[in-house]
PDB file of N, CA, C and O in Angstrom:
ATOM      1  N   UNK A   1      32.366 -71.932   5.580  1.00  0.00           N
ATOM      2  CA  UNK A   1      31.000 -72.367   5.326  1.00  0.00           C
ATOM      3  C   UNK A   1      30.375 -72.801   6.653  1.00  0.00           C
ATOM      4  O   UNK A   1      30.662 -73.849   7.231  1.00  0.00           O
ATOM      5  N   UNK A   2      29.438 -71.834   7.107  1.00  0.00           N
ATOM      6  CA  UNK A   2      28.797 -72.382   7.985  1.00  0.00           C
ATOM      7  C   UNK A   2      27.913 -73.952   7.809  1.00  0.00           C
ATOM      8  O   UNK A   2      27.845 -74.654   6.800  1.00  0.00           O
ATOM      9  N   UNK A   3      27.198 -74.221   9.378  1.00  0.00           N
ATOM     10  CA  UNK A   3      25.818 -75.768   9.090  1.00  0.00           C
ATOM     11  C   UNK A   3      24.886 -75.167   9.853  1.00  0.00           C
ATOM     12  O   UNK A   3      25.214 -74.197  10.536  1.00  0.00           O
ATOM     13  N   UNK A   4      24.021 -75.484   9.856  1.00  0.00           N
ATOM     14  CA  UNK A   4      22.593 -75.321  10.434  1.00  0.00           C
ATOM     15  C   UNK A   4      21.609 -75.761   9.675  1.00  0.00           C
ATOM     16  O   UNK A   4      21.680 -76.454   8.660  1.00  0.00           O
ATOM     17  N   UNK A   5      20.019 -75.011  10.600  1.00  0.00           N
ATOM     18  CA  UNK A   5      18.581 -76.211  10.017  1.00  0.00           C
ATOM     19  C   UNK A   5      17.926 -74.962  10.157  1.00  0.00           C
ATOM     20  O   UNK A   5      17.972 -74.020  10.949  1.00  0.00           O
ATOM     21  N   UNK A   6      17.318 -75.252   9.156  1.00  0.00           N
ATOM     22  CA  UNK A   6      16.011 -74.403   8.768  1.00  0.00           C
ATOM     23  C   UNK A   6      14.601 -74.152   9.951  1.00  0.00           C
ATOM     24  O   UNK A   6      13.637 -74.863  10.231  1.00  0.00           O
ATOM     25  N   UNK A   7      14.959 -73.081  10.329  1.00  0.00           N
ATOM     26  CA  UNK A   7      13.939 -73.022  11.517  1.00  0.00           C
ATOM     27  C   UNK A   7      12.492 -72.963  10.825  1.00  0.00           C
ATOM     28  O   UNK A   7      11.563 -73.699  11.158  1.00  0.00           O
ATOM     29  N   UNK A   8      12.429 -72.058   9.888  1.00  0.00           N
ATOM     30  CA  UNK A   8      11.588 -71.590   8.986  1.00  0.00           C
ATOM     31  C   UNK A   8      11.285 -71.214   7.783  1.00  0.00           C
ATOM     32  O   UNK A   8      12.039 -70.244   7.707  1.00  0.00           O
ATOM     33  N   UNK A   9      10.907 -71.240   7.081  1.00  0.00           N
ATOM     34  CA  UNK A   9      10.756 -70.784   5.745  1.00  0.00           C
ATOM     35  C   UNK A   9       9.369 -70.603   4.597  1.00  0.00           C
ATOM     36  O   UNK A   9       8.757 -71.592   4.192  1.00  0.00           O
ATOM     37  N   UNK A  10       9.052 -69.316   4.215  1.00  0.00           N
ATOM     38  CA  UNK A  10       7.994 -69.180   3.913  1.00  0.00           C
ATOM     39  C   UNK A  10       8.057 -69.344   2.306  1.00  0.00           C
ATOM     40  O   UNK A  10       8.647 -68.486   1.649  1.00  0.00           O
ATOM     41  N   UNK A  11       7.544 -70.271   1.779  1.00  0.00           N
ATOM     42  CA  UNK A  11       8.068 -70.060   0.488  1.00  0.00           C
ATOM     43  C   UNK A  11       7.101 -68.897  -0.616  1.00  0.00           C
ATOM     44  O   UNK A  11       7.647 -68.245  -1.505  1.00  0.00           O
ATOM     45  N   UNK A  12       5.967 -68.854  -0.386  1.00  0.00           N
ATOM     46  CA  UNK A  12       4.987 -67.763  -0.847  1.00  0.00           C
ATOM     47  C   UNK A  12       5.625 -66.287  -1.001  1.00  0.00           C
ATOM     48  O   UNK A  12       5.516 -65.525  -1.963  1.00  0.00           O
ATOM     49  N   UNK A  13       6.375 -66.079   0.307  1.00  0.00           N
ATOM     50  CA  UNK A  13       6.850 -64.935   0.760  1.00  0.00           C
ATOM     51  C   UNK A  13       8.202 -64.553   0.844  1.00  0.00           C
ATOM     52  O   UNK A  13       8.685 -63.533   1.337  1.00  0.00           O
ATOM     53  N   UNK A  14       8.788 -65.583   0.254  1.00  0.00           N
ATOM     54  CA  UNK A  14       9.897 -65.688  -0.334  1.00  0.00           C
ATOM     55  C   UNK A  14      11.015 -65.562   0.811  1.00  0.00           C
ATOM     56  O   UNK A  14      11.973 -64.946   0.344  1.00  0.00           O
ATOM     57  N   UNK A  15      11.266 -66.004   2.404  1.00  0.00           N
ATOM     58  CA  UNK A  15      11.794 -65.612   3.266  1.00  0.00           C
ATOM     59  C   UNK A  15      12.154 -66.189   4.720  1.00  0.00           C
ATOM     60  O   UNK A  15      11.057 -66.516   5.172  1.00  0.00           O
ATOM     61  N   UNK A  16      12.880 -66.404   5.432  1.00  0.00           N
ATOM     62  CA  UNK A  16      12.835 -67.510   6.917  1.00  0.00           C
ATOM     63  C   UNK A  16      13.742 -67.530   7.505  1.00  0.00           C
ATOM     64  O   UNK A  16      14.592 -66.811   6.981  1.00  0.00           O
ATOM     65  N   UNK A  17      14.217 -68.194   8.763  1.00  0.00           N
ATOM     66  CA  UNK A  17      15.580 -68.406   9.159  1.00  0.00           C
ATOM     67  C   UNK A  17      16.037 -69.434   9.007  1.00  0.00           C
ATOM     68  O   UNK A  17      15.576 -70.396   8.392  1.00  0.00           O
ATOM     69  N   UNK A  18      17.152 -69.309   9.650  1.00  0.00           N
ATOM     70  CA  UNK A  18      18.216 -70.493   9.899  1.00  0.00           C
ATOM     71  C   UNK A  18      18.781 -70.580  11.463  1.00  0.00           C
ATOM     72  O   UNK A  18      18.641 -69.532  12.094  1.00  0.00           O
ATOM     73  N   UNK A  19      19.255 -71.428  12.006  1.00  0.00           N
ATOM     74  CA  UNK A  19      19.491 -71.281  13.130  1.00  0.00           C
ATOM     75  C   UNK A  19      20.670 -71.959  12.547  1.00  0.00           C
ATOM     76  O   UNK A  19      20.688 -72.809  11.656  1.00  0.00           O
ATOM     77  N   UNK A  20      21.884 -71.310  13.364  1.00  0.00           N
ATOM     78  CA  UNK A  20      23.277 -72.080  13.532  1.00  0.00           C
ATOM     79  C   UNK A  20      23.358 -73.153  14.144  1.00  0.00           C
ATOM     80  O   UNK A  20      22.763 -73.407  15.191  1.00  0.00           O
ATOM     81  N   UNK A  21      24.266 -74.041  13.417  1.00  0.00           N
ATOM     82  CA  UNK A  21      24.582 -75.131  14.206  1.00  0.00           C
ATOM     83  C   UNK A  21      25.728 -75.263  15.793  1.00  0.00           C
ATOM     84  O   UNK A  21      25.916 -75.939  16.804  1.00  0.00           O
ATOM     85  N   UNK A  22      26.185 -74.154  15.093  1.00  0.00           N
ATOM     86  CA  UNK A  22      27.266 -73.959  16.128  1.00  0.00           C
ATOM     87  C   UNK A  22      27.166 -72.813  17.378  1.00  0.00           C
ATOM     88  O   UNK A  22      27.321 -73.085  18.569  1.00  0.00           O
ATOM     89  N   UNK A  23      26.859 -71.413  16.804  1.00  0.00           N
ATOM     90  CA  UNK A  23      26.951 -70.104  18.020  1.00  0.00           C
ATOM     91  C   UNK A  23      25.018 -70.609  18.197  1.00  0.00           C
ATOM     92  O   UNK A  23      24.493 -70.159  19.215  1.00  0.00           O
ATOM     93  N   UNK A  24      24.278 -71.298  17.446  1.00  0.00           N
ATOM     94  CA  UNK A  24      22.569 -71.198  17.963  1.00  0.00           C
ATOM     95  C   UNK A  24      21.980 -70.209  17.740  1.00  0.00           C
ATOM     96  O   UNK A  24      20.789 -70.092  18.029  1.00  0.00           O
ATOM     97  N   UNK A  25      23.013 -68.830  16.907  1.00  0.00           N
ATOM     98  CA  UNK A  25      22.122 -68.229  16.491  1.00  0.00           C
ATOM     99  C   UNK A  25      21.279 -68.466  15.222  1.00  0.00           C
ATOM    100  O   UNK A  25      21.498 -69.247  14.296  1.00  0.00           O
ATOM    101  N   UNK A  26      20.135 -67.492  15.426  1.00  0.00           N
ATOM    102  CA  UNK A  26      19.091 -67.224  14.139  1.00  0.00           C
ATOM    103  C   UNK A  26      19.681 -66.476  12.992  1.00  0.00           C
ATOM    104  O   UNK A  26      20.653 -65.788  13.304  1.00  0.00           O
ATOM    105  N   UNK A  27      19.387 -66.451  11.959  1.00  0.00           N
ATOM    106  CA  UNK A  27      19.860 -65.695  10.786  1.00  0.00           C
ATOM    107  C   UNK A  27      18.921 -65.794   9.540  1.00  0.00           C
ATOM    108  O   UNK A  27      18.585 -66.846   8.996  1.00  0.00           O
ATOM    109  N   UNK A  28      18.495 -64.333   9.118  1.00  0.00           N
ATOM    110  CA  UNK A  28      17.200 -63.925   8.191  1.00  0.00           C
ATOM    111  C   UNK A  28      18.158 -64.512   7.224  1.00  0.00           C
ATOM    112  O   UNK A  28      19.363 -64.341   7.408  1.00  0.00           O
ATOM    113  N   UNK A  29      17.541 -65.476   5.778  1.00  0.00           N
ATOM    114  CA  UNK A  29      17.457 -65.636   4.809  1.00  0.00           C
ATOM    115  C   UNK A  29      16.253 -65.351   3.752  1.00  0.00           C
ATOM    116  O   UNK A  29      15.071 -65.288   4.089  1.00  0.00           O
ATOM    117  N   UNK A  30      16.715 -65.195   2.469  1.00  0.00           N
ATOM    118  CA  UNK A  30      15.667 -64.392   1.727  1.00  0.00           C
ATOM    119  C   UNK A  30      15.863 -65.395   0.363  1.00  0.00           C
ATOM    120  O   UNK A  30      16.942 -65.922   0.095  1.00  0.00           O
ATOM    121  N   UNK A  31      14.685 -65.556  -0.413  1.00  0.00           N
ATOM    122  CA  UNK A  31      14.708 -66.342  -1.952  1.00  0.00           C
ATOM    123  C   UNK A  31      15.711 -66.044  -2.564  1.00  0.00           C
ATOM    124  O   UNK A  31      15.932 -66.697  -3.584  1.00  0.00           O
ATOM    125  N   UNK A  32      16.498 -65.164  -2.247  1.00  0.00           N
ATOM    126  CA  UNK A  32      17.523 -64.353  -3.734  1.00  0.00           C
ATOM    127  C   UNK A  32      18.933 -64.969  -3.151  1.00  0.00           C
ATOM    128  O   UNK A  32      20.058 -65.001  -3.649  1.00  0.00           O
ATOM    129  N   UNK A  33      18.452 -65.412  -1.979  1.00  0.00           N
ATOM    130  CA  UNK A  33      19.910 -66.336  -0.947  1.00  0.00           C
ATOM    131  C   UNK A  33      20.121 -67.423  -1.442  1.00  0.00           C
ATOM    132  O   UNK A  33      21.260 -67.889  -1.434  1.00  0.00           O
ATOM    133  N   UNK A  34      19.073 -68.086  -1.992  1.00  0.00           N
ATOM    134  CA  UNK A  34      19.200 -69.541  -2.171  1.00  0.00           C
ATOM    135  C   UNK A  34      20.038 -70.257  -3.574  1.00  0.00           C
ATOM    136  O   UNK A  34      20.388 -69.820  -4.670  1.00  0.00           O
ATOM    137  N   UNK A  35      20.145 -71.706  -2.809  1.00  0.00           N
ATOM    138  CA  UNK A  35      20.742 -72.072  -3.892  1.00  0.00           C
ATOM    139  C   UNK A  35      19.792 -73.345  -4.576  1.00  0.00           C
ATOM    140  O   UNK A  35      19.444 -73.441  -5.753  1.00  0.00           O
ATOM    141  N   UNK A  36      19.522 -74.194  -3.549  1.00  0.00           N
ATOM    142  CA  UNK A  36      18.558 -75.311  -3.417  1.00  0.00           C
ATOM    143  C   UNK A  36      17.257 -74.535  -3.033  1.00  0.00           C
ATOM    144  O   UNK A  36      17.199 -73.521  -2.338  1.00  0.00           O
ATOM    145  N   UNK A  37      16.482 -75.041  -3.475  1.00  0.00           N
ATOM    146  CA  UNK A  37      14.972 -75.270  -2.795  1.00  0.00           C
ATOM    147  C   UNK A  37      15.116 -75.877  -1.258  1.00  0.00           C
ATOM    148  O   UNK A  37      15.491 -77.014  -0.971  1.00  0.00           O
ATOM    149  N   UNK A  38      14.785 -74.996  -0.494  1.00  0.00           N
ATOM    150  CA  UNK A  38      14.814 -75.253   0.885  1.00  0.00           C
ATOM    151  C   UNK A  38      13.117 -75.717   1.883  1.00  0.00           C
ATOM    152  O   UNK A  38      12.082 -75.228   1.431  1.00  0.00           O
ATOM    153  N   UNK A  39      13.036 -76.473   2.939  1.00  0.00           N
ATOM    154  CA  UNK A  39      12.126 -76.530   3.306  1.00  0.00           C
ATOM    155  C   UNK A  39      12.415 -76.595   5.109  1.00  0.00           C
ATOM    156  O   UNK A  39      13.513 -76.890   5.580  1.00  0.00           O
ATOM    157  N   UNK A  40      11.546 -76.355   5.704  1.00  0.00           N
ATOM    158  CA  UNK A  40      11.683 -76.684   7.252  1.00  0.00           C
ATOM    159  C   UNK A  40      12.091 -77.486   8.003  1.00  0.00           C
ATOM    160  O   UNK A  40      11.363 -78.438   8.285  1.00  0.00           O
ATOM    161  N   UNK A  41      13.114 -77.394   8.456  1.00  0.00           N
ATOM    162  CA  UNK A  41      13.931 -78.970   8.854  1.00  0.00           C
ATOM    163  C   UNK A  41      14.630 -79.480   8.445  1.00  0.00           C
ATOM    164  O   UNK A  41      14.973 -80.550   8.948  1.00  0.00           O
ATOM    165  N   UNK A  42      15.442 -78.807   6.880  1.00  0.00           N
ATOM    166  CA  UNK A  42      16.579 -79.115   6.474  1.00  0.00           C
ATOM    167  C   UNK A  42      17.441 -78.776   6.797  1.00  0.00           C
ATOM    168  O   UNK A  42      17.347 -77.621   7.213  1.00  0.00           O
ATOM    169  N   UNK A  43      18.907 -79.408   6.889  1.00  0.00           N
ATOM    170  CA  UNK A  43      20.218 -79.413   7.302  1.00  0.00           C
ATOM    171  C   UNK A  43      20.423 -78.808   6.146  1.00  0.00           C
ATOM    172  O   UNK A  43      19.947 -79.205   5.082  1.00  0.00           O
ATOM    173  N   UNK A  44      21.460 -77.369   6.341  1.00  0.00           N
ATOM    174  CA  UNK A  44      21.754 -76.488   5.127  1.00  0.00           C
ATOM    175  C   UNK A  44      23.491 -76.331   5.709  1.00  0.00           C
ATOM    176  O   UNK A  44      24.133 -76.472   6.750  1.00  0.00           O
ATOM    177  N   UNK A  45      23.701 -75.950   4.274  1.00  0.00           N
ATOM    178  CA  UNK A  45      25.160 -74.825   4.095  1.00  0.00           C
ATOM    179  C   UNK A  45      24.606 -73.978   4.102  1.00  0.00           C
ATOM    180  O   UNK A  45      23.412 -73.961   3.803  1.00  0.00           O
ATOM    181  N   UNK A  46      25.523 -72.599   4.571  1.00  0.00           N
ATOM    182  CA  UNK A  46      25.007 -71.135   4.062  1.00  0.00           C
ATOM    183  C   UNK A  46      26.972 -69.766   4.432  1.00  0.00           C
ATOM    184  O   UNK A  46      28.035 -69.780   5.052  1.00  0.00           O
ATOM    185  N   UNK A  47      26.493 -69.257   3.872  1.00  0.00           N
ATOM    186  CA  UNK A  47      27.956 -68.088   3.912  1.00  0.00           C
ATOM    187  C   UNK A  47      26.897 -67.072   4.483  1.00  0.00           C
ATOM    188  O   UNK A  47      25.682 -67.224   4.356  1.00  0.00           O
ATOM    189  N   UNK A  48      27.553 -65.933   5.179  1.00  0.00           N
ATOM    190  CA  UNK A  48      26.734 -64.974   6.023  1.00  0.00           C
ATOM    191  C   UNK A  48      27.215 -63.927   5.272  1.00  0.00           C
ATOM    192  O   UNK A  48      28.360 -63.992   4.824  1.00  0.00           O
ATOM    193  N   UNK A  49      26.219 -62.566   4.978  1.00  0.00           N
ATOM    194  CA  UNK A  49      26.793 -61.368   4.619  1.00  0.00           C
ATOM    195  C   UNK A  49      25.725 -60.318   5.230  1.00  0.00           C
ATOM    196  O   UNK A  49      24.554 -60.640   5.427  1.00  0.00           O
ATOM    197  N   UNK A  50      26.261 -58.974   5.524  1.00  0.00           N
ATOM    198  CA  UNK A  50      26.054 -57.944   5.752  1.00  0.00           C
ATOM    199  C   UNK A  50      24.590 -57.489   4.831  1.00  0.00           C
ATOM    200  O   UNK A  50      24.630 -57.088   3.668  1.00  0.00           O
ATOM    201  N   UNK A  51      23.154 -57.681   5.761  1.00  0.00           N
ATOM    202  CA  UNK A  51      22.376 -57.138   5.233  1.00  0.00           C
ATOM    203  C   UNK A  51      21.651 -55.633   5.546  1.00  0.00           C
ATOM    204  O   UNK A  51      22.289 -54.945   6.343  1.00  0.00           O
ATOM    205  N   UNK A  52      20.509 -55.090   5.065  1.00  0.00           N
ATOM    206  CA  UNK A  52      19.679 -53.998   5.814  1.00  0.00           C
ATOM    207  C   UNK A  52      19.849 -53.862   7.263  1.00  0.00           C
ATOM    208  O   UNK A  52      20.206 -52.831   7.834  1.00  0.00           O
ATOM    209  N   UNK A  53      19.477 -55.335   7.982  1.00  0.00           N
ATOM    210  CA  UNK A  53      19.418 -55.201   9.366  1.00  0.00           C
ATOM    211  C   UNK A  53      20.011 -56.283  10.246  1.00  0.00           C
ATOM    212  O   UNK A  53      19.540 -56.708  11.301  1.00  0.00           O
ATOM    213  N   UNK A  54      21.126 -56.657   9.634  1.00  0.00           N
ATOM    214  CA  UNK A  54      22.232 -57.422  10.253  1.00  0.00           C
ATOM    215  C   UNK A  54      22.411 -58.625   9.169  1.00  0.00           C
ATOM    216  O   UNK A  54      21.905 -58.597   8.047  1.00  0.00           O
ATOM    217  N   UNK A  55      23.116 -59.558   9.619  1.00  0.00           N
ATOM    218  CA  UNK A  55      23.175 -60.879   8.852  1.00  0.00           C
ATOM    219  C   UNK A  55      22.615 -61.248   7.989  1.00  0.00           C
ATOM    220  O   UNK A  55      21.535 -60.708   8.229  1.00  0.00           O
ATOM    221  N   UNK A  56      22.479 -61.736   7.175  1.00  0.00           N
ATOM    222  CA  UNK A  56      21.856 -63.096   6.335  1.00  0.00           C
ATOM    223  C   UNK A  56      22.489 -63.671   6.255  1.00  0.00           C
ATOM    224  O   UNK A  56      23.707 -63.605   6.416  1.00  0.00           O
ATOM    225  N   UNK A  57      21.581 -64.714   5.866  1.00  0.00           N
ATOM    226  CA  UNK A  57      22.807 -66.183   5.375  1.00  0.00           C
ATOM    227  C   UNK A  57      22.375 -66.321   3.879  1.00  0.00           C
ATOM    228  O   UNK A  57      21.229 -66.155   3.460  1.00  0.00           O
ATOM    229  N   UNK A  58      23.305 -66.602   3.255  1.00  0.00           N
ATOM    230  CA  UNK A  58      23.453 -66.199   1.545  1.00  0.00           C
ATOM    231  C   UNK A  58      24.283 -67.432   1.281  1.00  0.00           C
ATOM    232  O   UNK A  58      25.020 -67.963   2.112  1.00  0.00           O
ATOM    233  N   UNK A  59      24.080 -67.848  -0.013  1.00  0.00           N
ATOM    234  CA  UNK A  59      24.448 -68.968  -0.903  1.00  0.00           C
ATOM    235  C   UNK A  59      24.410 -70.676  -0.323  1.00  0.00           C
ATOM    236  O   UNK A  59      25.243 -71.573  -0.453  1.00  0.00           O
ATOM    237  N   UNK A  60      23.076 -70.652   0.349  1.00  0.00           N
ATOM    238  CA  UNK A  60      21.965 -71.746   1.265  1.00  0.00           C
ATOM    239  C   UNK A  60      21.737 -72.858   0.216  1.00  0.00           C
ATOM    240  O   UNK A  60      21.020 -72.809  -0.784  1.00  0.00           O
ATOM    241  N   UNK A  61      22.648 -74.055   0.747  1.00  0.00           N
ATOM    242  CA  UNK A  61      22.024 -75.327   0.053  1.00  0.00           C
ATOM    243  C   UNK A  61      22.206 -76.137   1.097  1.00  0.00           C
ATOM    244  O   UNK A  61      22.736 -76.027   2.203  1.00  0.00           O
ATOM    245  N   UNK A  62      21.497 -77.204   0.344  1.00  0.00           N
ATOM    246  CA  UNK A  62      21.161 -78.526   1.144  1.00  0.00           C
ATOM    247  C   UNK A  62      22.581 -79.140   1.464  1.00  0.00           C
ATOM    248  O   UNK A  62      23.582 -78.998   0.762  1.00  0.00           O
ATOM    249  N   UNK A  63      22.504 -79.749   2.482  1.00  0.00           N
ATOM    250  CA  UNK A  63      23.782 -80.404   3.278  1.00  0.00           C
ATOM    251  C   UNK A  63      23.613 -81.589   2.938  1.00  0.00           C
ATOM    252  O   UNK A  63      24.386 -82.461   3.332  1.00  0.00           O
TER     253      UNK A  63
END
């Protein structure tokens, strides 16, 4: 289980990143990822999987 914070998140548009806590990378998350209701600046869990165009972070809740 990864940690990181919500760089972004659009909730209209159902979509945003995450930045790692650890390597600093970014990683696309999408509404269908979530577990919690997420907002900008939250400290999250998330598991990474193989999307369209690299990463996501999938099964995203609040820390």
């Amino acid at each position: 289980m990864k940690t990181g914070k919500v760089k972004f998140f659009n909730e209209s548009k159902g979509y945003g990143f995450i930045l790692d806590d650890e390597s600093g990378k970014e990683y696309f998350v999408h509404a269908t990822g979530l577990i919690d209701r997420i907002n900008e600046g939250d400290s999250v869990t998330f598991e990474l999987q193989e999307g369209k165009k690299g990463l996501n972070a999938v099964k995203v809740k609040l820390a």
